[in-house]
C-alpha positions, 0 to 999 in steps of 0.5 A: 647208839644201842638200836632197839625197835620202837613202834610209835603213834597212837601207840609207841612201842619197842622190842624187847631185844636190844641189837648189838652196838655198832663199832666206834664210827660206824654207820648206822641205818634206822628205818621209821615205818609211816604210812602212805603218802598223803596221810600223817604218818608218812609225814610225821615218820619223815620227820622223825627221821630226819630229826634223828639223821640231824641230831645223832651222830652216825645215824642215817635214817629214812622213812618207809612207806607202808600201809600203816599200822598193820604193816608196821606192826609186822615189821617191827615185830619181825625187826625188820625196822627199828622204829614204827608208828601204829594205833593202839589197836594194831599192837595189842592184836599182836602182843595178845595173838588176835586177828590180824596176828592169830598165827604170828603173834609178836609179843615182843614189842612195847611202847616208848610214847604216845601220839595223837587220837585219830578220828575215823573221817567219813567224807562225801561230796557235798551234793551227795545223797549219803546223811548218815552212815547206813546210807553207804549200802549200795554204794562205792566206798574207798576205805583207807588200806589196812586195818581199817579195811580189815577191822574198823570199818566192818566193825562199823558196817556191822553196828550199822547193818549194812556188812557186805552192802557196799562196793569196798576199795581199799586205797592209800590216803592219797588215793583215797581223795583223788577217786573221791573228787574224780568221782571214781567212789562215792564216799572215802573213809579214813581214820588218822589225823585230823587235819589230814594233809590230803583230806585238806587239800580235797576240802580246798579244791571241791566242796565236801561233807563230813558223815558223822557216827552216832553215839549209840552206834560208836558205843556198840563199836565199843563193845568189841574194840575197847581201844576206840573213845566217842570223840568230836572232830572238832569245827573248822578243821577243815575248810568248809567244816563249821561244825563239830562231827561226832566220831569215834577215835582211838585212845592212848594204849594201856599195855604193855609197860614201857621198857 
């Protein structure tokens, strides 16, 4: 099998270097980057893997636990994997040398396929005070590890005036969830698949609300992170959400070309 780099998710890309083939009958290793446990790229990158393990001969393929697309993103443009699943936004900083990529720009990289939209999902006891998201000032809020930490979020924060306001913890999917339900944060916020597996089981175990982003706030968002669509997170999604939440999720890549 020729082994090339693929970045794959919001995004799906692959480098352009193409690595020599391995001698007739030799055993081949290909590393998926996913996500961390509890999210859907831990589990869609699994899955991919095991595809491929089952169904390509001399493959051996696993799935590596990441902080996402960030990680991900680095890794491949490094080929340090051969495969990855990222949001559109992670690979174009790279290929366009933008932060978090100003000093290490990977222009090596394109885009195979493309996955699902990812909707932010901003989660909150259902007792809790918080209505809307400036009121997250003053308070402790778990923020889903890598670029949404880095970027997304603080974008939002911004649009909403409340940059710096708040205790931040940057945490796994998994994490995320737990501390919120153990009282250990006051608001978790993850942007990824909706349903999220470890945002479901929250939702089955305690009684939870869903903050939603204002279309005028989202449209500022827009403005800087041309990437992101105001979209709806739609009703019953997860178990005691009946209706729909506006939010802003990321679209489909537009660059570069697929190879």
């Amino acid at each position: 099998m020729s082994r090339r780099s693929f970045l794959i998710g919001g995004a799906a890309l692959l480098t352009t270097a193409t690595l020599p083939h391995a001698p007739a009958g030799a055993t081949e290793f290909v590393t998926f980057g996913g996500g961390s446990t509890g999210g859907s790229f831990h589990i869609i990158s699994a899955g991919m893997a095991r595809v491929v393990e089952q169904n390509v001969p001399n493959v051996r393929a696993t799935a590596r636990v990441t902080a996402a697309t960030i990680e991900n993103t680095r890794l491949l443009g490094q080929k340090r994997i051969e495969f990855a699943l990222a949001a559109s936004s992670g690979p174009y900083a790279a290929a366009e040398g933008k932060e978090p990529f100003a000093n290490e720009r990977y222009d090596n990289i394109r885009y195979v396929a493309t996955g699902y939209s990812s909707p932010f999902q901003i989660i909150v006891p259902a007792n809790s005070p918080v209505r809307t998201v400036a009121d997250l000032a003053n308070r402790r809020v778990g923020v889903l590890v890598g670029i949404t930490a880095q970027d997304w979020f603080p974008r939002i924060a911004e649009v909403y005036g409340i940059a710096g306001r708040f205790q931040q913890f940057q945490l796994r999917a998994a994490e995320l969830m737990t501390s919120l339900r153990d009282g250990n944060i006051d608001v978790a916020v993850f942007s990824g698949a909706a349903p999220t597996p470890a945002i479901t089981d929250l939702a089955t175990s305690r009684s939870v609300r869903f903050i939603p982003i204002s279309e005028d706030k989202a449209k500022q968002v827009l403005e800087t992170h041309p990437f992101f669509f105001v979209a709806d997170i739609a009703a019953n999604i997860y178990p005691g959400q009946t209706a729909p939440v506006t939010s802003l999720a990321k679209s489909p890549p537009r660059w570069p070309p697929a190879a």
